[in-house]
C-alpha positions in Angstrom: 26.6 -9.5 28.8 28.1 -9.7 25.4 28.0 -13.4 25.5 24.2 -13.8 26.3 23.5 -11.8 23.2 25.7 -14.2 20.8 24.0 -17.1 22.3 22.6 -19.3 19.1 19.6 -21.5 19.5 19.4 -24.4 17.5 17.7 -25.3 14.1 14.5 -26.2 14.7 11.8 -27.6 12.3 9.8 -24.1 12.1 13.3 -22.6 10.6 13.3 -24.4 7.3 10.7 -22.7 5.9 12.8 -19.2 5.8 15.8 -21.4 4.0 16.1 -20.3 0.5 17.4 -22.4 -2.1 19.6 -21.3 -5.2 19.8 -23.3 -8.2 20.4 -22.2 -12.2 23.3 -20.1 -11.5 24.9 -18.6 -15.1 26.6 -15.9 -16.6 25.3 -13.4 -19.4 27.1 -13.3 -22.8 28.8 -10.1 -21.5 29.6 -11.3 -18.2 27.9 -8.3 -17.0 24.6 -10.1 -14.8 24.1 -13.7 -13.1 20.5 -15.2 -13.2 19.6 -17.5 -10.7 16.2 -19.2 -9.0 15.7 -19.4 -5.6 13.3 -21.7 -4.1 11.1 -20.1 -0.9 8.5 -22.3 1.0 5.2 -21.3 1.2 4.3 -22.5 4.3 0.6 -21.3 5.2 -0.2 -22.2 0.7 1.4 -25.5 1.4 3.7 -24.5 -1.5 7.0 -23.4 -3.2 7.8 -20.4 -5.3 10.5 -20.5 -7.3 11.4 -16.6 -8.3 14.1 -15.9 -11.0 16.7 -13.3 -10.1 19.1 -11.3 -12.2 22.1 -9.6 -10.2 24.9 -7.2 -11.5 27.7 -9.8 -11.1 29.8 -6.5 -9.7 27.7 -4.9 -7.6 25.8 -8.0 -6.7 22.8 -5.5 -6.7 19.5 -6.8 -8.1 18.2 -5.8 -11.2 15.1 -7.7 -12.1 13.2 -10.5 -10.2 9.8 -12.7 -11.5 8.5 -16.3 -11.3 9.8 -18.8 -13.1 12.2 -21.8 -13.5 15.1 -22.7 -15.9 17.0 -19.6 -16.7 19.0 -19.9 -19.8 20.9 -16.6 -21.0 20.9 -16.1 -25.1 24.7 -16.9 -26.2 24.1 -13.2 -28.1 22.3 -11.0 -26.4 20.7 -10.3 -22.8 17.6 -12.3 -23.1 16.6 -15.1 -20.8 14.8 -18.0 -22.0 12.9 -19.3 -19.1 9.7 -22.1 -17.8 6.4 -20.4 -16.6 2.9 -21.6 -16.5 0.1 -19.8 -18.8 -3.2 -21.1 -18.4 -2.2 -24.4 -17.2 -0.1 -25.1 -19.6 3.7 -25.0 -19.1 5.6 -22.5 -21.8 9.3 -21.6 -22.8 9.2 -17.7 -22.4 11.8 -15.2 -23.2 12.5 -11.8 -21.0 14.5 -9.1 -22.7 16.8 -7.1 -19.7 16.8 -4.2 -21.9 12.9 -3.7 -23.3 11.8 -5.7 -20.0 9.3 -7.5 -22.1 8.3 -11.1 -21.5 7.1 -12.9 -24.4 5.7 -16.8 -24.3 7.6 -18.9 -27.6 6.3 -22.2 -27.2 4.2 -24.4 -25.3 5.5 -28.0 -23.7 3.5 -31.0 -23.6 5.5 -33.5 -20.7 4.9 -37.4 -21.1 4.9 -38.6 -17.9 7.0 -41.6 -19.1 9.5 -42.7 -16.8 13.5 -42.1 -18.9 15.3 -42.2 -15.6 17.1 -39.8 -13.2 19.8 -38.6 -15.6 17.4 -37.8 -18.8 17.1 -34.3 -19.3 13.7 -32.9 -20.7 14.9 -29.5 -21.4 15.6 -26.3 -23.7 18.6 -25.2 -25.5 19.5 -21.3 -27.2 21.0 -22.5 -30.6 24.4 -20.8 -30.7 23.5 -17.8 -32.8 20.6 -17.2 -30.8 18.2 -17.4 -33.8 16.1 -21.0 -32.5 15.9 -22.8 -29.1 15.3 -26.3 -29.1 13.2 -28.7 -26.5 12.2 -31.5 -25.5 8.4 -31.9 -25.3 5.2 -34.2 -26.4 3.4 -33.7 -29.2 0.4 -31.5 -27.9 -1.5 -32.0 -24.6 -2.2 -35.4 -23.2 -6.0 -36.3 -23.1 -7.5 -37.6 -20.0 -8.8 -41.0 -20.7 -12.3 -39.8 -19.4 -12.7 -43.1 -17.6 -12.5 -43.1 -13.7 -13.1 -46.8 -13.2 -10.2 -48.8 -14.5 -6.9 -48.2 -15.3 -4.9 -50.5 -18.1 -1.3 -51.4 -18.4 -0.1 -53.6 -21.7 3.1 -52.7 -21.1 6.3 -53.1 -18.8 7.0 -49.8 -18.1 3.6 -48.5 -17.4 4.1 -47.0 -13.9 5.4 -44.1 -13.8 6.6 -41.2 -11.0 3.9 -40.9 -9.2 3.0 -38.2 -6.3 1.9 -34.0 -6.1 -1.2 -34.1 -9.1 1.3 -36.7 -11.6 -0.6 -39.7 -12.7 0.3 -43.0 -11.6 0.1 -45.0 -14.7 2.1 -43.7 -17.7 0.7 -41.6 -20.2 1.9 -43.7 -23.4 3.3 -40.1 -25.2 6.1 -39.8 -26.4 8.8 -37.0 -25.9 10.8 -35.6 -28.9 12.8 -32.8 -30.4 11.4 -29.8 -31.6 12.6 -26.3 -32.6 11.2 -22.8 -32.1 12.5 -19.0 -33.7 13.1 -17.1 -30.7 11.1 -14.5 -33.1 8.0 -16.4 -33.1 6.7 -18.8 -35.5 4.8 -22.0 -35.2 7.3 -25.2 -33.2 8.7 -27.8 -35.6 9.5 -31.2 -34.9 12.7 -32.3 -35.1 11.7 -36.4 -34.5 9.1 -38.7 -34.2 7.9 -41.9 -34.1 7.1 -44.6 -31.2 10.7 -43.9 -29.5 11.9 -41.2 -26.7 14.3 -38.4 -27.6 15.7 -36.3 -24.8 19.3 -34.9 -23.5 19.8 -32.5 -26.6 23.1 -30.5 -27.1 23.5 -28.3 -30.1 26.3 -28.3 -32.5 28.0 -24.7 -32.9 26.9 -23.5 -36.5 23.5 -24.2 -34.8 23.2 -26.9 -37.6 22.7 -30.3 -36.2 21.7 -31.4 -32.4 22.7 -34.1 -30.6 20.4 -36.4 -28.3 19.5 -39.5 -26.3 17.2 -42.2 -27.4 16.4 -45.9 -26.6 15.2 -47.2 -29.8 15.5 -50.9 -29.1 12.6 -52.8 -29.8 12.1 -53.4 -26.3 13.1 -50.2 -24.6 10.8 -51.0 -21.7 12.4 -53.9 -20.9 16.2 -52.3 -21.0 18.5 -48.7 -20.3 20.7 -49.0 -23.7 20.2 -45.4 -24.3 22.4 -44.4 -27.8 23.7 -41.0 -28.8 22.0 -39.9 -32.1 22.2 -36.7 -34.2 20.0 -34.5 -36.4 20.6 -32.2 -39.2 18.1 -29.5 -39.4 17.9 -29.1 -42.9 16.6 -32.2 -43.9 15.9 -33.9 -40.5 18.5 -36.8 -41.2 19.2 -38.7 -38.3 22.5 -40.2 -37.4 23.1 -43.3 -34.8 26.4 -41.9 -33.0 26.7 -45.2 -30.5 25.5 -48.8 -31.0 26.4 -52.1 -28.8 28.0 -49.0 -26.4 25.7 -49.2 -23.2 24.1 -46.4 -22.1 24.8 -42.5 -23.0 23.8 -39.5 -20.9 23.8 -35.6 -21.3 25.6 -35.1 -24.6 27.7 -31.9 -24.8 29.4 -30.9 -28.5 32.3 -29.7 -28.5 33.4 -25.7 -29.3 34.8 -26.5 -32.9 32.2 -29.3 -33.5 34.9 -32.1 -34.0 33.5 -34.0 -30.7 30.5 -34.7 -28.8 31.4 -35.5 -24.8 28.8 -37.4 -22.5 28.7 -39.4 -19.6 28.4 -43.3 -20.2 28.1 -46.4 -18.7 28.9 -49.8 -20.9 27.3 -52.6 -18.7 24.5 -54.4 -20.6 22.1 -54.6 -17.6 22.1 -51.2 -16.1 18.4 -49.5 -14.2 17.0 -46.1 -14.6 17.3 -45.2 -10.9 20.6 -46.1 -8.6 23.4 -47.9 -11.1 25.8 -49.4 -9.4 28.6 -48.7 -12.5 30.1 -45.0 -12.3 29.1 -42.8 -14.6 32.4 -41.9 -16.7 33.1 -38.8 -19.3 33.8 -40.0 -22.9 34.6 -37.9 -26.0 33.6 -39.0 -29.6 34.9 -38.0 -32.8 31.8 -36.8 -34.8 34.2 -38.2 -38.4 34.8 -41.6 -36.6 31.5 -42.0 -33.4 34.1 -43.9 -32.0 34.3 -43.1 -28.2 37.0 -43.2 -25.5 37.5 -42.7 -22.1 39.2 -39.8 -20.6 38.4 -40.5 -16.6 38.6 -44.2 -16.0 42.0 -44.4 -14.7 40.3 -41.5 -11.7 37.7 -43.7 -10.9 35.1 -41.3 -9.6 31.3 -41.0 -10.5 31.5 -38.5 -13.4 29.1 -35.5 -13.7 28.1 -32.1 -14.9 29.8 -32.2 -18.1 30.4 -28.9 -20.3 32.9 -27.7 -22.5 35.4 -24.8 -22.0 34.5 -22.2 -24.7 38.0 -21.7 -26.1 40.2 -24.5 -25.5 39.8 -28.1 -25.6 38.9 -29.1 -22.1 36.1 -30.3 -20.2 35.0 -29.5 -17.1 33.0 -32.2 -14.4 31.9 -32.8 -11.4 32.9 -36.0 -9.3 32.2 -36.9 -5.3 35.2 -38.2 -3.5 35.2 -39.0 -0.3 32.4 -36.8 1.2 33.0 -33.7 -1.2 32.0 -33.1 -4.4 34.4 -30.8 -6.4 34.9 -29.1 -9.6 37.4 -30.7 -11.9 38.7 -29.7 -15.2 40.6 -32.5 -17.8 42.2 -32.1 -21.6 39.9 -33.1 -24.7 42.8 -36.2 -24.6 42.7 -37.1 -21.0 46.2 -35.8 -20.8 46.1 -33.5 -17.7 43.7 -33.9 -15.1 43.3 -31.3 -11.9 40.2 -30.1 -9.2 39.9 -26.6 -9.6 36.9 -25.9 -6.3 35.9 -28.5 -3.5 37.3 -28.5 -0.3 35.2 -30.0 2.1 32.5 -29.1 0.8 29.7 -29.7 -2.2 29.7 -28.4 -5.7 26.1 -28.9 -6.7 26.2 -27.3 -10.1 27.9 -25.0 -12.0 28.5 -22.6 -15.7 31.5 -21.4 -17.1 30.7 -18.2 -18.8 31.1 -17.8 -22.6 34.6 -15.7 -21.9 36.2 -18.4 -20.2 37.0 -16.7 -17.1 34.5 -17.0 -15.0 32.7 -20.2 -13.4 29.2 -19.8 -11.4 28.4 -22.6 -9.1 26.3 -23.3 -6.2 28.3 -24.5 -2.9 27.5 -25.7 0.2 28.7 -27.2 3.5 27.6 -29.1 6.9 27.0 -25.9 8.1 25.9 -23.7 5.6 23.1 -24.2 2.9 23.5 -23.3 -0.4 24.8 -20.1 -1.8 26.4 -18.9 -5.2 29.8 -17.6 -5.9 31.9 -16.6 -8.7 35.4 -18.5 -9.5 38.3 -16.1 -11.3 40.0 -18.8 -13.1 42.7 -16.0 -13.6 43.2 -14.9 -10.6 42.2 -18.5 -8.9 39.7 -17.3 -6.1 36.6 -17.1 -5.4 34.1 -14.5 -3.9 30.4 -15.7 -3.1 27.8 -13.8 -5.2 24.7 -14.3 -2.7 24.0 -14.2 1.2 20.5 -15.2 0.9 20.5 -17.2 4.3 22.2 -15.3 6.7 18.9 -13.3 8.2 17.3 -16.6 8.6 20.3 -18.1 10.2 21.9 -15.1 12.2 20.1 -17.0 15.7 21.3 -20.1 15.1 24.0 -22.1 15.9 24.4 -25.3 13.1 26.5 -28.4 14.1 29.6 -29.1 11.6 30.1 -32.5 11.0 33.8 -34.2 11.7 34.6 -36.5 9.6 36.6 -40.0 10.6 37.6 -43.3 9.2 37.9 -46.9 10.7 38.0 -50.3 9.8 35.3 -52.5 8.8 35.4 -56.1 9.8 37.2 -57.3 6.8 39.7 -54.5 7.1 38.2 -52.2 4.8 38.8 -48.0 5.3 35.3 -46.9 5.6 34.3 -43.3 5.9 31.8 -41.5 9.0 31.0 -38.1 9.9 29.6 -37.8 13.6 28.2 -34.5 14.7 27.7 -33.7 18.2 24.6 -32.6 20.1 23.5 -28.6 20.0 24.7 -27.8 23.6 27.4 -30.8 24.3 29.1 -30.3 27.3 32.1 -32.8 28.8 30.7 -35.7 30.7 27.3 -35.7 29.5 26.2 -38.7 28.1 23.8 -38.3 24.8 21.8 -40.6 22.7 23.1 -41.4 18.8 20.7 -41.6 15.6 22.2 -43.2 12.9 21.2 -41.7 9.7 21.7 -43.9 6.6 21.3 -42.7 2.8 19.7 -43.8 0.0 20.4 -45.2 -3.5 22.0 -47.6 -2.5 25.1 -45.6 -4.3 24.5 -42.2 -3.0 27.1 -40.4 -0.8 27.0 -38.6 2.5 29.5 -35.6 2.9 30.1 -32.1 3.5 27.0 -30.6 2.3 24.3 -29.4 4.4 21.3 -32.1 5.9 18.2 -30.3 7.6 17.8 -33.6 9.0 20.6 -34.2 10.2 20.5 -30.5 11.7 17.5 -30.7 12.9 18.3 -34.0 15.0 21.3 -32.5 16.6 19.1 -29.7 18.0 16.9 -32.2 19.7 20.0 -33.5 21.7 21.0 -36.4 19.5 24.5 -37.1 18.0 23.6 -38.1 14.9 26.0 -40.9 12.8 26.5 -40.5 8.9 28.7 -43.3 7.4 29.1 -44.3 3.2 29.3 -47.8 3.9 30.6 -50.2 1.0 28.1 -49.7 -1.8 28.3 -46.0 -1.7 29.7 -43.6 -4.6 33.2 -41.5 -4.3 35.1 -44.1 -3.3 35.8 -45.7 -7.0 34.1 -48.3 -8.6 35.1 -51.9 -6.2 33.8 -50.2 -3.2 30.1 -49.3 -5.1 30.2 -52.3 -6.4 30.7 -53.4 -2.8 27.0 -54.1 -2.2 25.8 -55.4 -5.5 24.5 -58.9 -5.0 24.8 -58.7 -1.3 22.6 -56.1 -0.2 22.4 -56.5 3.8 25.7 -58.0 4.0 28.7 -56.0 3.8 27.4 -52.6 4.3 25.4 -53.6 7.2 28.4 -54.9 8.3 29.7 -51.7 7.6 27.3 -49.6 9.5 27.3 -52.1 13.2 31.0 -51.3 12.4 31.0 -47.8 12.3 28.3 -47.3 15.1 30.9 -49.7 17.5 33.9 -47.3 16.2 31.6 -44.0 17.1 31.1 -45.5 20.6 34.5 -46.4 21.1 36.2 -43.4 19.8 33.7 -41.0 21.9 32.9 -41.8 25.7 30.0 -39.3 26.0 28.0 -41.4 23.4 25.4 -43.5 25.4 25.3 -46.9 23.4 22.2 -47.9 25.7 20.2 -45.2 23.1 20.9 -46.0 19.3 18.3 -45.2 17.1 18.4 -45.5 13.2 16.8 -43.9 10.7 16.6 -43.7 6.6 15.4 -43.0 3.7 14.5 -45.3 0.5 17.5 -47.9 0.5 18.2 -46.3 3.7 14.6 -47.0 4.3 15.5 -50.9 3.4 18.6 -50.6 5.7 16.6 -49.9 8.6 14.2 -52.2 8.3 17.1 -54.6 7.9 18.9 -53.2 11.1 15.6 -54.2 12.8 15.7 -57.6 12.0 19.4 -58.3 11.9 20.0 -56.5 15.8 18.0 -55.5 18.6 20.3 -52.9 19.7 18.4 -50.1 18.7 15.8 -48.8 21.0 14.0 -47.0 18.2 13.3 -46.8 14.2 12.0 -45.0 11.7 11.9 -46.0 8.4 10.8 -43.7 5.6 10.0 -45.0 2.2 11.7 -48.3 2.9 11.8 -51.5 1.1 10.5 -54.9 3.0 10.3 -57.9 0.1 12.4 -57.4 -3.1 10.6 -59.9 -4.2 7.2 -57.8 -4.2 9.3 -54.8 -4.9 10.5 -56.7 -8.0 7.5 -56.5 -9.4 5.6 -53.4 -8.0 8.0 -51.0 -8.2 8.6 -48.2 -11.2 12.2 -49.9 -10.6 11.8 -53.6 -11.2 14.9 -53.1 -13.8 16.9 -52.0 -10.3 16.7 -55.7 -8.9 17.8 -57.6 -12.1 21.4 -54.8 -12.1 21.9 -55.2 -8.5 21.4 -58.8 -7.8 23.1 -60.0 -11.4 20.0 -62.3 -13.1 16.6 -61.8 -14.6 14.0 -61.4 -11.1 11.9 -64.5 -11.9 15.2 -66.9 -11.7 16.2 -65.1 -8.6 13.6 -65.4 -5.9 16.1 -67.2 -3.6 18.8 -64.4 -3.4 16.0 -61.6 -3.2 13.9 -63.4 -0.2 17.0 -64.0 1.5 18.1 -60.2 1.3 14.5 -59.3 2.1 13.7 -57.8 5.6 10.3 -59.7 5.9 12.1 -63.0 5.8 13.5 -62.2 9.3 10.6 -60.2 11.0 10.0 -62.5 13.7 13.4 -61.4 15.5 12.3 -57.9 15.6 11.9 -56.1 18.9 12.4 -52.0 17.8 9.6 -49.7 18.3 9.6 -48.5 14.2 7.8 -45.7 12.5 7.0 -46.0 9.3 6.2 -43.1 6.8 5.7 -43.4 3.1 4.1 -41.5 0.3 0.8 -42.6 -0.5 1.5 -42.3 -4.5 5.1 -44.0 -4.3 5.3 -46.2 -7.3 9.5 -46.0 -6.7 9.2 -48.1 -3.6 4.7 -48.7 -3.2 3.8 -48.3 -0.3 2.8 -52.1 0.0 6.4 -52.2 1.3 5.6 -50.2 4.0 2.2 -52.3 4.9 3.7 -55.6 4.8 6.5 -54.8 7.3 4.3 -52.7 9.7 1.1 -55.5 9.8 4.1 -58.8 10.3 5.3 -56.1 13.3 1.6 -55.4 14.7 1.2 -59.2 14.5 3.9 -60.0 16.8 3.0 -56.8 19.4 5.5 -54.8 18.4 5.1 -51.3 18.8 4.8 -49.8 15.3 2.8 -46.9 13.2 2.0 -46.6 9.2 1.7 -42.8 8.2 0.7 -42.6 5.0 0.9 -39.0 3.3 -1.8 -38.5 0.7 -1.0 -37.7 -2.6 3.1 -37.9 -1.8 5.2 -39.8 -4.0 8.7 -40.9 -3.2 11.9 -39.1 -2.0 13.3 -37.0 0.9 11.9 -34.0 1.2 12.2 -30.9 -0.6 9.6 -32.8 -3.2 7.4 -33.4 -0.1 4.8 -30.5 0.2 5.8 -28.1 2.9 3.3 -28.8 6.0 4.1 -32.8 4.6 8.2 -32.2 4.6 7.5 -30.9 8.1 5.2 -33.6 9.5 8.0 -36.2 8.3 9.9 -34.0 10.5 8.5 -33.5 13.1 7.1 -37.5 13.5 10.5 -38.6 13.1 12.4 -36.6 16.4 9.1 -37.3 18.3 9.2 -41.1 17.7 12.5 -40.9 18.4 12.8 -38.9 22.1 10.0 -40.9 22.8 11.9 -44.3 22.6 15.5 -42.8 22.7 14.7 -39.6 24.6 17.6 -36.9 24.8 19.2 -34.9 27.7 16.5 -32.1 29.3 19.5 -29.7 30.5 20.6 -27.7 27.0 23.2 -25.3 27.6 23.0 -22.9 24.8 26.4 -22.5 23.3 27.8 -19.1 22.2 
C-alpha cells in the first residue's frame, strides 16, 4: 500500500503553470538577506508576474515580497534599486528594508533598436551608493500618428518584434545617464546619433565604462568598442579600436583594468556568432587587451570581479553543463568551482568575498537558488520553490552518451526514456534539435522535453557539430555548411540511439525544433523520409528570403563567409525549399505572427510548396507572438505550442496506450 501512494504521474502540460522561476539572485552588503525574482504564470490573465523577494540568507525566512524586476542591492546600505511600471511608464525605484519605503528615481525611455543578444540595457549603484547609472532613451518615443504606412531608410530598421513591441524600429537612441539615489532631475552622460549600453562603473564612482558602435555604418556591422566617461566633465575615452567586438565591461576592484567578453572577427551578427565569446582584461594606462581563456577554449560568460583579490569569475558550457569557474587577473591559474552535471544560469559573489549566489538547475529539477561557502567549499540551496508543484510527479533524467559521427568525430546525446518504460516494450523517439545554430543541449531542465516523455516518447537530444562547449573547431563545424555535417551528425546519432537501445521503435521517429532547429527540421524533411512526423516551430525555409527579411540578415553574411548578394548559390543550395519536392512527413508548422527574427514568410513558403504536392501539413500562426521558445510566448500561447506539438505527434507517431505508473 505504501507503493501506490509514492506512485508519480508524469509532467503534463497543465503543470507548468505552477513552475516558478528564480532569477536575480544577490547578496546584501552585509551578507545578512538574498533578493531574488521569481517568475509565476498567470494562466486564466494570460500573463506573468514577476514578484521580488527578500530572504534572511540564514533562516531562509522571508522578509519582504512586491512586484518588480531587476533587484540590485546598494554596495552601502540595505536598499534595493529595482524596475516597476508607474503609469505606463517603466521607472528605476528604490525600497529601503529598514523604513520599508519605496521611492520611484527615474523614468526609462527603451528604443526598440535592435543592439543584439548580449547588450545590456540596464542600471548600476555607483560604488558609494550616492548615483545609479542607466541606460535609457532620451524621453518617451512618440507614436508616428500615422496608421497607413510604415517607412524604413535604413538597414537596420526591423526590430524584435512580438507581445505590444513595434515591428519597425523606433530610430531613438539609447545612452548613459545618471541619477542621485536622493532625488534630483537625470543627467546624461552621452549623446549623439550612436548607441551606448553595457555600463560598468569604476570604483571611486568617477568614470563608467560602456559599449558603443560608432562606426559610420553601425547598421551595416557588430564592431562594438569599449569606451569610457569621466563624470566631471563628460570626457569620453575610446578604450578599443580595430579590436572586434566588446561585450559587458566589468572594472576591476582597484580600477587598474576593465574585463569583458570579446570576439575579434571582422564579420560577426547580433544573434548566434559562431566565434566563442572569450574573457579579456585591459589595462586602463595602456587599453591594450589580452586574453586570459583562449588556451580553455570554451564560450566565455558572466564576467565579474572578485571584490578583494585579482580574479575573475565566468561562466562557460562544456560538454552539456554549464559551470562556475574562477581564473587569475594574469591567466595564471584557472579552476571550476560549481557545475557538475548540471547548469549554472547565473550567479553574484557578495561584496565579502565569501559567498557566491547562483541559480542551478538539472534534467530533472528546475531552477532553484543556493548559496556557495567558498571557505568552507559547499553549498546549501537557499530556495525550494518547486517542490509542492512537483511532489506528484515523477520527471525523466536524461543519460547522457557519446558516438561517432560518420567522419569519426565524438559527438555528444542525451536520450531520456518514456514516463512508465518497462523491458520489452517498444516506444516511439522524438528527436528534439536546438536552436542558434551554436546553442547547447545539457543538463538543465526542458519542459519540452519533459513533457514529451510523459506522452510515451523517448525523446533524443544531441549537440551536433556547430554547437557551443565543445571549443571553437567543432562550432565552427557548421559555418558554411549548414545541412551538412550536423545533419550528418543528427541521422548519426538517431542510428547510434537505435542501435544502442532495442526497445526504441525506429518505424516511429519524429523530429521536432525550434528556430535553427526549426531550419533543421525542415531540412530533415527534405533530406530523409524516415520520419513519420514533424513539427517545425519558427523554422527557416530559403536563406535567401531569410537574407533579406529577417532582423538577422547580418547572421547569413557570418555564417556563410561573403556579403548575401554574392552568395545566392551557397544559400539556395542550403535552403530547404530547394529540395521540397522529396518531402513525404506529415509537418506542423507554428510560428509567431510578429517574428521579424525568422518572418513568418518562412513558415508560408515551406507549408504552401508542401500543400501543393498533398502533403499533409498545417500553418498556426500565433497573433501578436514574436520569435523564441517559450517562456516569451504568452501563457495560454506557450501551452497551445504545447499542446499542438504532442498531438501532431501521437497522431502520426502515436505512443504505447499501457502506462505503468512508476514509483
Amino acid at each position: 500500500m505504501a507503493g501506490e501512494q509514492n506512485v508519480r504521474r508524469p509532467l503534463e502540460i497543465k503543470d507548468l503553470q505552477h513552475i516558478v522561476v528564480p532569477s536575480a539572485a544577490s547578496l546584501s552588503a552585509d551578507s545578512r538577506y538574498v533578493v531574488y525574482v521569481t517568475t509565476t504564470v498567470l494562466l486564466d490573465e494570460n500573463t506573468y508576474q514577476n514578484t521580488i523577494s527578500v530572504v534572511d540568507a540564514v533562516t531562509n525566512t522571508e522578509q519582504e515580497a512586491w512586484d518588480g524586476a531587476s533587484p540590485k542591492w546598494s554596495p552601502v546600505s540595505n536598499e534595493i534599486a529595482y524596475l516597476s511600471e508607474q503609469n505606463g511608464v517603466e521607472w528605476i525605484w528604490i525600497y529601503s528594508l529598514e523604513t520599508k519605503e519605496h521611492r520611484p528615481v527615474a523614468p526609462v525611455y527603451e528604443s526598440h533598436y535592435f543592439l543584439g543578444h548580449l547588450a545590456l540595457k540596464d542600471f548600476e549603484w555607483s560604488p558609494d551608493g550616492s548615483m545609479i547609472a542607466y541606460i535609457s532613451a532620451s524621453s518617451a518615443i512618440p507614436d508616428s500618428g500615422d496608421k497607413h504606412v510604415k517607412i524604413a531608410d535604413r538597414i537596420l530598421y526591423k526590430t524584435k518584434g512580438g507581445r505590444g513591441r513595434p515591428d519597425i524600429t523606433d530610430n531613438a537612441f539609447s545612452h548613459l545617464w545618471i541619477v542621485d539615489v536622493r532625488g534630483g532631475k537625470p543627467i546624461p552622460l552621452t549623446s549623439g546619433p550612436y548607441n551606448d549600453h553595457s555600463l560598468s562603473w569604476s570604483p571611486d564612482s568617477q568614470r563608467i565604462a560602456f559599449v558603443s558602435n560608432r562606426s559610420a555604418d553601425a547598421d551595416n556591422n557588430q564592431r562594438n568598442d569599449l569606451w569610457s566617461v569621466q563624470l566631471s566633465n563628460q570626457q569620453i575615452t575610446r578604450r578599443t579600436e580595430n579590436f572586434g567586438t566588446v561585450y559587458q565591461p566589468v572594472w576591476s576592484p582597484d580600477g587598474q583594468q576593465i574585463a569583458f567578453l570579446g570576439t575579434t572577427s571582422r564579420v560577426s551578427t547580433n544573434d548566434s556568432p559562431a566565434e566563442d565569446t572569450h574573457l579579456y582584461v585591459l589595462s586602463t594606462a595602456t587599453n591594450g587587451p589580452v586574453c586570459l581563456t583562449r588556451a580553455f577554449d570554451r564560450r566565455i560568460e558572466q564576467i565579474s570581479w572578485d571584490p578583494l583579490e585579482a580574479r575573475l569569475y565566468f561562466t562557460a558550457g562544456n560538454e552539456g553543463t554549464t559551470a562556475l569557474y574562477r581564473v587569475t587577473a594574469d591567466g595564471s591559474n584557472l579552476e571550476k568551482l560549481l557545475g557538475e552535471e548540471c547548469q549554472v544560469l547565473e550567479y553574484r559573489v557578495d561584496a565579502s568575498g565569501k559567498w557566491i549566489v547562483y541559480v542551478r538547475t538539472d534534467a530533472v529539477h528546475p531552477p532553484e537558488v543556493f548559496m556557495y561557502d567558498q571557505q568552507a567549499g559547499h553549498s546549501r540551496q537557499l530556495t525550494h520553490l518547486n517542490e509542492k508543484a512537483l511532489a506528484e510527479i515523477r520527471l525523466q533524467p536524461a543519460t547522457s552518451f557519446w558516438f561517432s559521427s560518420f567522419d569519426g568525430t565524438k559527438v555528444q546525446g542525451w536520450l531520456i526514456k518514456p514516463y512508465g518504460f518497462t523491458e520489452g516494450g517498444r516506444y516511439p523517439l522524438v528527436l528534439v534539435i536546438h536552436g542558434g545554430p551554436h546553442n547547447m543541449f545539457g543538463y538543465g531542465f526542458e519542459e519540452r522535453q519533459q513533457v514529451l516523455s510523459g506522452q510515451g516518447f523517448a525523446v533524443l537530444c544531441i549537440n551536433p557539430r556547430g554547437s557551443s562547449g565543445y571549443g571553437q573547431q567543432f562550432s565552427s563545424g557548421c559555418v558554411k555548411d549548414w545541412g551538412g555535417g550536423d545533419y550528418r551528425d543528427l541521422i548519426a546519432g538517431v542510428d547510434a540511439a537505435i542501435s544502442q537501445n532495442n526497445w526504441i521503435d525506429a518505424d516511429r521517429l519524429a523530429v521536432t525544433g525550434q528556430s535553427y532547429g526549426g531550419y533543421m527540421t525542415n531540412w530533415i524533411i527534405t533530406q530523409t523520409n524516415r520520419f513519420r512526423a514533424a513539427v517545425s516551430d519558427g523554422g527557416i525555409s530559403n536563406l535567401i528570403s531569410f537574407a533579406g527579411t529577417s532582423l538577422y540578415h547580418s547572421l547569413m553574411e557570418s555564417e556563410f563567409g561573403a556579403p548575401i548578394y554574392d552568395n545566392f548559390d551557397v544559400l539556395w543550395k542550403c535552403s530547404p525549399l530547394k529540395y521540397v519536392k522529396k518531402v513525404k512527413t506529415p509537418t506542423l508548422f507554428l510560428h509567431g505572427e510578429k517574428d521579424n527574427e525568422v518572418p513568418v514568410s518562412q513558415a508560408e513558403e515551406l507549408f504552401v510548396a508542401l500543400r501543393k504536392q498533398g502533403i499533409d501539413s498545417r500553418l498556426v500562426q500565433y497573433i501578436g507572438e514574436g520569435h523564441g521558445w517559450r517562456p516569451d510566448l504568452l501563457p495560454q500561447n506557450r501551452y497551445d505550442v504545447l499542446t499542438r506539438m504532442v498531438d501532431w505527434l501521437k497522431n502520426y507517431c502515436p505512443s504505447e496506450t499501457n502506462r505503468k505508473p512508476q514509483p
